[in-house]
KEVO-832249 format. One line per field, with one value per residue (C-alpha): residue in three letters; x, y, z. Coordinates in pm, whole numbers, m for minus. Example, Ala and Ser with C-alpha at 12.3 -4.5 7.8 and 13.67 -1.06 7.14 Angstrom:
BEGIN
residuo (ALA | SER)
xx (1230 | 1367)
yy (m450 | m106)
zz (780 | 714)
//
This chain:
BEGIN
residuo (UNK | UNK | UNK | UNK | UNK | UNK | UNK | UNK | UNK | UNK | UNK | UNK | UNK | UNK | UNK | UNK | UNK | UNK | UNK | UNK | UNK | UNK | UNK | UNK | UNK | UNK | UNK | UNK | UNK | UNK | UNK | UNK | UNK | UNK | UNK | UNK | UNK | UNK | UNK | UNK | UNK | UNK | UNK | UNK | UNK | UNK | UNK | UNK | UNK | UNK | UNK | UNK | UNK | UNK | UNK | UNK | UNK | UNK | UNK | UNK | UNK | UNK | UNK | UNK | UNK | UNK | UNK | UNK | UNK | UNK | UNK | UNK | UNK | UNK | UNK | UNK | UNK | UNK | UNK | UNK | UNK | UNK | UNK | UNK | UNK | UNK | UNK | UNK | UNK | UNK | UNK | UNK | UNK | UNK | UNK | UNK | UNK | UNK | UNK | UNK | UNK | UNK | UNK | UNK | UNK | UNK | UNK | UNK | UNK | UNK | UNK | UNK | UNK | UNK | UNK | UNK | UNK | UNK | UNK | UNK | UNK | UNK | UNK | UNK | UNK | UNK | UNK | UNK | UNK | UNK | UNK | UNK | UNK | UNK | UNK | UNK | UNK | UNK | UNK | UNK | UNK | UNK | UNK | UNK | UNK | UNK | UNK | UNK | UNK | UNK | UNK | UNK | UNK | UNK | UNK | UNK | UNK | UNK | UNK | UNK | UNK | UNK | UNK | UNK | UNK | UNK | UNK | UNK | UNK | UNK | UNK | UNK | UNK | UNK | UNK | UNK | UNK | UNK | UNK | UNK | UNK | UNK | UNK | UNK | UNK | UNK | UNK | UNK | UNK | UNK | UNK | UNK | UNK | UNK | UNK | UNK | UNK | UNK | UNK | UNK | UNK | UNK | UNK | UNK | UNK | UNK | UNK | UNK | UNK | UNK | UNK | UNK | UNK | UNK | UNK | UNK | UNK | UNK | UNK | UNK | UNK | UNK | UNK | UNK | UNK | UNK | UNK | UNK | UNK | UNK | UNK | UNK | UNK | UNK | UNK | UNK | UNK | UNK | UNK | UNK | UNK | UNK | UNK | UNK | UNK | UNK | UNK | UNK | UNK | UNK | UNK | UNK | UNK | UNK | UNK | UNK | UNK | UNK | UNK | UNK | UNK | UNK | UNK | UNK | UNK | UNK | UNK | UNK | UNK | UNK | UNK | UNK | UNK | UNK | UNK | UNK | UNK | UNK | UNK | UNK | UNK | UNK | UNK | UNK | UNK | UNK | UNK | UNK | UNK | UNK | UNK | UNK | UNK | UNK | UNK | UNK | UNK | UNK | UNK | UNK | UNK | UNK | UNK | UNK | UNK | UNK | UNK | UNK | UNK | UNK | UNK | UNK | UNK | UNK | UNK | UNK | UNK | UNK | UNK | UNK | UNK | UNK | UNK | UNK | UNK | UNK | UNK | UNK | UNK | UNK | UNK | UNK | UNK | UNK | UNK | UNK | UNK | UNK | UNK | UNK | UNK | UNK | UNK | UNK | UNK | UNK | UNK | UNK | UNK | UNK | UNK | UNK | UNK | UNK | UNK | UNK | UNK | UNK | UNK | UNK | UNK | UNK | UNK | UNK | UNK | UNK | UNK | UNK | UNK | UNK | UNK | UNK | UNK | UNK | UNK | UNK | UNK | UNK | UNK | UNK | UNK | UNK | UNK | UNK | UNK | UNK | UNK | UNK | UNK | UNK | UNK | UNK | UNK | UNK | UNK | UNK | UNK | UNK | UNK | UNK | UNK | UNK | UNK | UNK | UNK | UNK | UNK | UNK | UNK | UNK | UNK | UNK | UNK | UNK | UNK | UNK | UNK | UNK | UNK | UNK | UNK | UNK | UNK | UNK | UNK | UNK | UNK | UNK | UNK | UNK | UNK | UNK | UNK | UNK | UNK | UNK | UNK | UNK | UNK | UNK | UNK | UNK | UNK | UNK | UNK | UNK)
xx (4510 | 4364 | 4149 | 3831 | 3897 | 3882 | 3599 | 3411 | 3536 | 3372 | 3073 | 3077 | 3097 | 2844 | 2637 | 2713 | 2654 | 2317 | 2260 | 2416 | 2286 | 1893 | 1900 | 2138 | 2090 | 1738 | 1824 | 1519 | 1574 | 1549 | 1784 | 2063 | 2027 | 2049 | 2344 | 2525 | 2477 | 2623 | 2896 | 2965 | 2988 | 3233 | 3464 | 3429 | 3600 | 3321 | 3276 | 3032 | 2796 | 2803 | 2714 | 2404 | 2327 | 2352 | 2124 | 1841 | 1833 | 1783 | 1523 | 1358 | 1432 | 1258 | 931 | 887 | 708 | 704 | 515 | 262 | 184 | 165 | m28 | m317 | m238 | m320 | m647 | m732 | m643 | m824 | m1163 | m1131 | m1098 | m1427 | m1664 | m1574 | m1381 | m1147 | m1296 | m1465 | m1163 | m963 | m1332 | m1308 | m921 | m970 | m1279 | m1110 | m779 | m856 | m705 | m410 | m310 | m377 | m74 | m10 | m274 | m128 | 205 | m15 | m190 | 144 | 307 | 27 | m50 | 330 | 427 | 311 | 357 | 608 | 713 | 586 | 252 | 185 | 299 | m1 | m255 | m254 | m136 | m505 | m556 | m299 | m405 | m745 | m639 | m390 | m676 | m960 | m753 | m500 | m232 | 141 | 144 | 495 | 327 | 148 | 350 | 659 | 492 | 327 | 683 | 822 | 591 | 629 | 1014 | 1086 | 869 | 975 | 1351 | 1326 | 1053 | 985 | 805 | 948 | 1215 | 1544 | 1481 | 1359 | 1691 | 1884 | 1689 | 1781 | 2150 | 2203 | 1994 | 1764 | 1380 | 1155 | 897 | 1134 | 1275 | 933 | 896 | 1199 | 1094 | 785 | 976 | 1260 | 1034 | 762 | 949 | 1181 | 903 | 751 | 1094 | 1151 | 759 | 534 | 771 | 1040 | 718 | 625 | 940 | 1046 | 704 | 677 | 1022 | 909 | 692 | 565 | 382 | 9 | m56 | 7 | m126 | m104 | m308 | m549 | m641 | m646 | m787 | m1111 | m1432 | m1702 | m1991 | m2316 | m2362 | m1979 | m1932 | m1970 | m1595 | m1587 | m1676 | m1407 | m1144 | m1201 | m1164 | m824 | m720 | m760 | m418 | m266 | m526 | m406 | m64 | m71 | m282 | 31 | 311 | 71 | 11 | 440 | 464 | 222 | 90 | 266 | 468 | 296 | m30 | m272 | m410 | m75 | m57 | m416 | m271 | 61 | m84 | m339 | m127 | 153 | 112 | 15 | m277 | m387 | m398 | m561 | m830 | m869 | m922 | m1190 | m1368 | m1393 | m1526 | m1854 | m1781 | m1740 | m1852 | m2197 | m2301 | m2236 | m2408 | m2065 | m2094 | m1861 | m1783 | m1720 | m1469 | m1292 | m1273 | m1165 | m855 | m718 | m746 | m515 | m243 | m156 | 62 | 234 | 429 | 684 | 730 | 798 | 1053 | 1254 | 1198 | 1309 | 1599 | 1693 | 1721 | 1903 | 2160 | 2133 | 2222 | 2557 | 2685 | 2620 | 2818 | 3110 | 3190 | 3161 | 2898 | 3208 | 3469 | 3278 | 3222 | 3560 | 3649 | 3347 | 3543 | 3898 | 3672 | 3683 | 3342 | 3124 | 2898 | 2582 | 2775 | 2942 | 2627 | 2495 | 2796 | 2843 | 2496 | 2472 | 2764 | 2616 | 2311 | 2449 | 2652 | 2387 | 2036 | 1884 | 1771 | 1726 | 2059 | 2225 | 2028 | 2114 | 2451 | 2499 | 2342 | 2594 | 2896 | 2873 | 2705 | 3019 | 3145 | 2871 | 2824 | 3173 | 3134 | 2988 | 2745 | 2586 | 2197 | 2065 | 1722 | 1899 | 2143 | 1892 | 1728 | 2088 | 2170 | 1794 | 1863 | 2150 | 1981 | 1744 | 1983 | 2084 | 1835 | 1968 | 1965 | 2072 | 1733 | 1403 | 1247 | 1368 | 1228 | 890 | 873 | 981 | 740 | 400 | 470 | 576 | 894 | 1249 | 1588 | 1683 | 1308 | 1359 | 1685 | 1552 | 1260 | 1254 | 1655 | 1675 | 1399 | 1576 | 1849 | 1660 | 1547 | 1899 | 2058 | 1767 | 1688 | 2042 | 2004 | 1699 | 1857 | 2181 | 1902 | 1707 | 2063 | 2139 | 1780 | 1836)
yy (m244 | m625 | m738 | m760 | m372 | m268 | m425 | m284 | 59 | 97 | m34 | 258 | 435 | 324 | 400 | 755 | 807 | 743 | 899 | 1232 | 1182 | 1141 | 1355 | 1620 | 1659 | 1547 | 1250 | 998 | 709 | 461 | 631 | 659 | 330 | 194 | 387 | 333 | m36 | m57 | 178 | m38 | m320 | m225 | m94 | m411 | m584 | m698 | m738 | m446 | m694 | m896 | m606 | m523 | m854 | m935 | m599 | m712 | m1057 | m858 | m630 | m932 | m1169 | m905 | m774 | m1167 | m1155 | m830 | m689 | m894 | m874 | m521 | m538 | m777 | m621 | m302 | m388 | m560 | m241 | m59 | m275 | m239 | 141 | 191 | m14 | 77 | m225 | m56 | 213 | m62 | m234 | 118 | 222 | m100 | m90 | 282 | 192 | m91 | 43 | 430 | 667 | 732 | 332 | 242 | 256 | m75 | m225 | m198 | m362 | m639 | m659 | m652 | m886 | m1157 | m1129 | m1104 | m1453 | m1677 | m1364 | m1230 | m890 | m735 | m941 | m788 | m455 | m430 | m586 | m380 | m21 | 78 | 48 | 250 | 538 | 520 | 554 | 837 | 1043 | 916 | 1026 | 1317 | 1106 | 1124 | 843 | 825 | 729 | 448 | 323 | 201 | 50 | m156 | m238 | m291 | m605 | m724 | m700 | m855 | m1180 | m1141 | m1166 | m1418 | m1641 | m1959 | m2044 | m1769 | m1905 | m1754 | m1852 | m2179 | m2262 | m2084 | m2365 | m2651 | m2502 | m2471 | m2800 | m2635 | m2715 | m2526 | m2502 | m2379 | m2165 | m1969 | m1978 | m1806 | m1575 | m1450 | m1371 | m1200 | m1069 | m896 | m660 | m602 | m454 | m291 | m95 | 5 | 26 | 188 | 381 | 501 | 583 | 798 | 1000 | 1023 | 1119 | 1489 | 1548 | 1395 | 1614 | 1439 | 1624 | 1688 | 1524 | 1177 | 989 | 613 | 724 | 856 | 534 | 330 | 516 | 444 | 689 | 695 | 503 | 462 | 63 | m47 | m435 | m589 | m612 | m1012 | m993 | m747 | m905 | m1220 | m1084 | m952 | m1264 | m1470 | m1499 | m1525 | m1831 | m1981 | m1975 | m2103 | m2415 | m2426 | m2430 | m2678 | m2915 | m2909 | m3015 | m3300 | m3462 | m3689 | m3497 | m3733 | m3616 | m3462 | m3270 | m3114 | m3076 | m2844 | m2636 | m2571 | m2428 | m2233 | m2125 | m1995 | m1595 | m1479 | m1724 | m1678 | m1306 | m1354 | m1564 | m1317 | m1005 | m1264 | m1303 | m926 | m823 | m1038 | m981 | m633 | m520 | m677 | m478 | m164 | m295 | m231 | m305 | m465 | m141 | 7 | m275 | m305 | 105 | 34 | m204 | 70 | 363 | 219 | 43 | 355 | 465 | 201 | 219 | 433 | 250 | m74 | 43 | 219 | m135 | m320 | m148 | m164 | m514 | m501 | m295 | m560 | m810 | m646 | m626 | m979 | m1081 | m897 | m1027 | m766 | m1049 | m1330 | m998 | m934 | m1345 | m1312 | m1047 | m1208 | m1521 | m1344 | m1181 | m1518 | m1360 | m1604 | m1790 | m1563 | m1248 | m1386 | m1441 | m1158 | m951 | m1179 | m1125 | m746 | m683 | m905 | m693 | m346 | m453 | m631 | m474 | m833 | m1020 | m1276 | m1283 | m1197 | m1490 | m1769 | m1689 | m1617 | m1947 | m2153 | m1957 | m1986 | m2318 | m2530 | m2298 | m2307 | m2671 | m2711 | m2489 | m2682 | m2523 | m2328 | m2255 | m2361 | m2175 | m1877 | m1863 | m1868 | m1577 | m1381 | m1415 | m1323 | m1000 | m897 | m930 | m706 | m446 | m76 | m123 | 130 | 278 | m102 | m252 | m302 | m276 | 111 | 246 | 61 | 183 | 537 | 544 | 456 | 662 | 973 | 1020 | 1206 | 949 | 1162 | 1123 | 699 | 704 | 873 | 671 | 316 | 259 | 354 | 125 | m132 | m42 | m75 | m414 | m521 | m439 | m503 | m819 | m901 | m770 | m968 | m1278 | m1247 | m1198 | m1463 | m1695 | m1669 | m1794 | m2110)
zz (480 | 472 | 237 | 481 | 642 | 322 | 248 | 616 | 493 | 175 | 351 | 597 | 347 | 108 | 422 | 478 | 70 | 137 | 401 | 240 | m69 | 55 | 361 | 220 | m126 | m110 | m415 | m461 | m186 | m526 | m743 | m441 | m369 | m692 | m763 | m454 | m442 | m801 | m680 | m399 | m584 | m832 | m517 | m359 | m656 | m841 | m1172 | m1290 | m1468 | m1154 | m910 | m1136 | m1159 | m734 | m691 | m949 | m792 | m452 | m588 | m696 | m404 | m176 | m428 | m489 | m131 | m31 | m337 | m327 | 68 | 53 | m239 | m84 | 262 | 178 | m30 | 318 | 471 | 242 | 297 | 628 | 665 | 432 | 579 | 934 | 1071 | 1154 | 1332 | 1526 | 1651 | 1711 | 1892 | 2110 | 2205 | 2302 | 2502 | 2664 | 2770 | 2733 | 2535 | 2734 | 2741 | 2352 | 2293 | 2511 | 2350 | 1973 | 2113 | 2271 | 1973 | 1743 | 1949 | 1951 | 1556 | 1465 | 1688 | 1361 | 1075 | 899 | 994 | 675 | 709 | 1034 | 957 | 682 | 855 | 1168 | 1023 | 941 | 1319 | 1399 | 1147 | 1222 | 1615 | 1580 | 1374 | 1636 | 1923 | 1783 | 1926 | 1719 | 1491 | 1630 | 1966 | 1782 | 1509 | 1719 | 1970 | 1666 | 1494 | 1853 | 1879 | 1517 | 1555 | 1845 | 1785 | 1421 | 1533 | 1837 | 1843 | 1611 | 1445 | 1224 | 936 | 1106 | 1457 | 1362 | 1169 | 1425 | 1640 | 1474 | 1427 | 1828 | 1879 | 2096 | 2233 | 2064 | 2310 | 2548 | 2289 | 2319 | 2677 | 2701 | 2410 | 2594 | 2943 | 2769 | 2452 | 2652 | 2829 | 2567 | 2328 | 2638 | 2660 | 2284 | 2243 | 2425 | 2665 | 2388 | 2202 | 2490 | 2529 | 2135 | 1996 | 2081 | 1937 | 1614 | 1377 | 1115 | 781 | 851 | 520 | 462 | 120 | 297 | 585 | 368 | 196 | 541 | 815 | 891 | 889 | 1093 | 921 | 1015 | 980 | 1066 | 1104 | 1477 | 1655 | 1615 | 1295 | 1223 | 1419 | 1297 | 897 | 1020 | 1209 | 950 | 829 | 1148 | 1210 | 927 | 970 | 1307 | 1193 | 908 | 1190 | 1378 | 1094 | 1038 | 1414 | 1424 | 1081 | 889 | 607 | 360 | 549 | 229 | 571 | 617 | 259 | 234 | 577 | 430 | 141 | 287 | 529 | 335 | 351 | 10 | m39 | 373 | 293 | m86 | 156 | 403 | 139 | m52 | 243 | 380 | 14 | 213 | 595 | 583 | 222 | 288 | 598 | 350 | 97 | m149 | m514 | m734 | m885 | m551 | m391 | m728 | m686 | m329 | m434 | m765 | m525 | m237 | m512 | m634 | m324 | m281 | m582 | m463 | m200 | m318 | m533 | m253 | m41 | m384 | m398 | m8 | m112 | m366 | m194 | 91 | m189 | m262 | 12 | 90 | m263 | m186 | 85 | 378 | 560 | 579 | 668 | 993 | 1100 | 1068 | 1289 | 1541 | 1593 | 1734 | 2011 | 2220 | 2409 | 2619 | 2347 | 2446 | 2388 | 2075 | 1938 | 2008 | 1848 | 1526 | 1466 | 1516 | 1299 | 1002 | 1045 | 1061 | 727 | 550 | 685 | 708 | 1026 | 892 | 702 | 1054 | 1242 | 1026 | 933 | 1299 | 1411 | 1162 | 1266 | 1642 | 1668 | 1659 | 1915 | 2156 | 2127 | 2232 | 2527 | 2852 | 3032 | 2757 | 2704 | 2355 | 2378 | 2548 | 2225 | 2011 | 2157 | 2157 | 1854 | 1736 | 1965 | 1804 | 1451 | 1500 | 1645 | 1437 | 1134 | 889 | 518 | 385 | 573 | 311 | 666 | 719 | 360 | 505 | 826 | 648 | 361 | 545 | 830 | 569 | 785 | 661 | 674 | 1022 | 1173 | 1073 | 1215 | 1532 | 1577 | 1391 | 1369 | 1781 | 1860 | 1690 | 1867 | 2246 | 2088 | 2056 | 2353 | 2603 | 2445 | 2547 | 2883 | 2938 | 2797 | 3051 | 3314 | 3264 | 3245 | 3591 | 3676 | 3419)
//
């Protein structure tokens, strides 16, 4: 056996551990993955010192950012639920599109909010909707949730002005306004498909615990004197407002501009989200007449949750991390390149393979972009922006155990590793191969 199979093989199996080890023999998510990862490390050929070292700098890599969105995210969340914003907006969207159609309103929602946000940026702003909806309605949160990820994902994965598709972008020398264009026509039906109507069919074969302690903090009552709906919309908007004028300010002001400067900071996640929180303790705290005592009350109360899991996304990182270090990433470019597939399929499959071994998109995208580039760009005839969007499909395909995104998408939703790998790891999945289908479509027309 080569060198690289054996490295694919004791990924597979580090896989399966964890999935045996949480599902089966009910072990802590954080204490399989921590011991896995280490265990996979050392099999892989790395020093043991090393392997603990490349899983602490992927616990910390990931908390750096992900900590402290979730942290201010879910204080945002948490403002929002008890003063009644978000029972406004879910009272709005229901009366709007009717209870039957929410649904397709969350993954319009999701999919205009995550175009300048990070996936995990989104995911906290707009989860208090979706609790307060299920609970206002008695719809599944299954029904709800995906359609909400669904969105997030796909613009997450193949639109710019997010990090990996930008660089995968520059990489295949490609037009980003086209680039985005082509992201819409292709993205919109995509999360359509792994939304809303897998939502539909999967949800009443998913049953989730009645109690859940996330939902608890961040769905929304019914108060007497709730905010008005712009007001409320416009407190949650605020980051995504600010990170478009960020991505604007890159693409027209001088990079010595002090303009640019101000947007770029204020723009950058954490502080747009430390901004947005600030100002809701007035927008929405005001109308409720909430004391300082109250909102600092508010903000201990919905921290304590989260705990858990940000160690289990920590450590998803970390385990990401190792794999990365030994080597199973390069192993799989590797066996990419012999395929000698058209450059949009090639893409597509280098990309899905990084991701299924490492559980990062964003991993997948750019290594995918800087391994097939030099390909494509010696291939006539082929589509730049079209590649991009490929090779952001394939990234997002078969999230698993090794994805920080999974333990998320498990841990707020209160879901088992089966019920995750039923709902969240198949819509992923849909994601993945439709967005190549709709790619290959959209081809013959350009």
């Amino acid at each position: 056996m080569t060198a690289d199979a054996r490295l694919l093989l004791y990924a597979l199996l580090a896989v399966i551990a964890l999935v045996v080890l949480i599902a089966r023999l009910k072990l802590h998510p954080f204490i399989a993955l921590v011991s896995v990862s280490l265990a996979m490390g050392v099999a892989a050929g790395m020093p043991p010192v090393a392997a603990v070292k490349a899983f602490q700098d992927g616990v910390g890599n990931v908390l750096g950012f992900i900590a402290i969105v979730v942290g201010l995210g879910t204080m945002l969340g948490k403002m929002m639920a008890e003063s009644g914003a978000a029972t406004r907006i879910a009272t709005t969207l229901i009366d709007l599109f009717g209870e039957r159609r929410v649904h397709w309103a969350i993954m319009i929602v999701a999919f205009i909010v995550g175009i300048p946000v990070f996936f995990q940026v989104g995911f906290v702003l707009l989860i208090p909707l979706v609790f307060t909806i299920a609970r206002r309605t008695g719809m599944s949160l299954v029904k709800i949730g995906i359609p909400l990820v669904a969105g997030l994902s796909v613009v997450h994965g193949m639109l710019p002005p997010h990090p990996a598709a930008m660089l995968a972008v520059a990489a295949y020398k490609a037009d980003v306004g086209r680039t985005i264009l082509y992201g819409l026509l292709v993205g919109l039906p995509t999360a359509a498909l792994a939304g809303p109507i897998f939502a539909t069919w999967i949800s009443p074969r998913i049953v989730l615990p009645a109690e859940n302690p996330i939902a608890k903090q961040l769905e929304g009552e019914s108060v007497a004197q709730m905010p008005g709906f712009g007001i409320s919309l416009f407190t949650v908007l605020i980051p995504v407002i600010l990170i478009v004028l960020a991505s604007a300010a890159d693409m027209t002001l001088d990079p010595a501009s002090s303009v640019r400067a101000a947007l770029h900071f204020v723009g950058h996640p954490i502080v747009a989200l430390l901004l947005a929180l600030l100002f809701s303790f007035w927008s929405l705290g005001r109308p409720r007449h909430f004391t300082r005592e109250q909102v600092m009350k508010f903000c201990n109360d919905c921290l304590a949750p989260t705990a858990t899991i940000l160690l289990v996304i920590g450590a998803g990182g970390g385990f990401n991390q190792v794999l990365v270090q030994s080597g199973v990433g390069g192993a799989i470019a590797k066996m990419a390149i012999g395929s000698h597939a058209s450059p949009l399929i090639l893409a597509w499959i280098v990309a899905a393979l990084i991701r299924v071994a490492t559980g990062s998109s964003t991993v997948a995208m750019t290594a995918a972009a800087g391994i097939v580039a030099p390909i494509a760009l010696a291939t006539p005839g082929t589509n730049a922006e079209l590649l991009v969007l490929a090779t952001g499909a394939g990234a997002l395909v078969l999230s698993h155990v090794n994805d920080a995104g999974f333990w998320l998408i498990k841990e707020f939703f209160n879901m088992t590793v089966p019920q995750t790998l039923k709902t969240w790891t198949v819509a992923e999945t849909i994601i993945g191969v439709a967005g190549l289908g709709f790619t290959l479509l959209l081809s013959l027309a350009v």
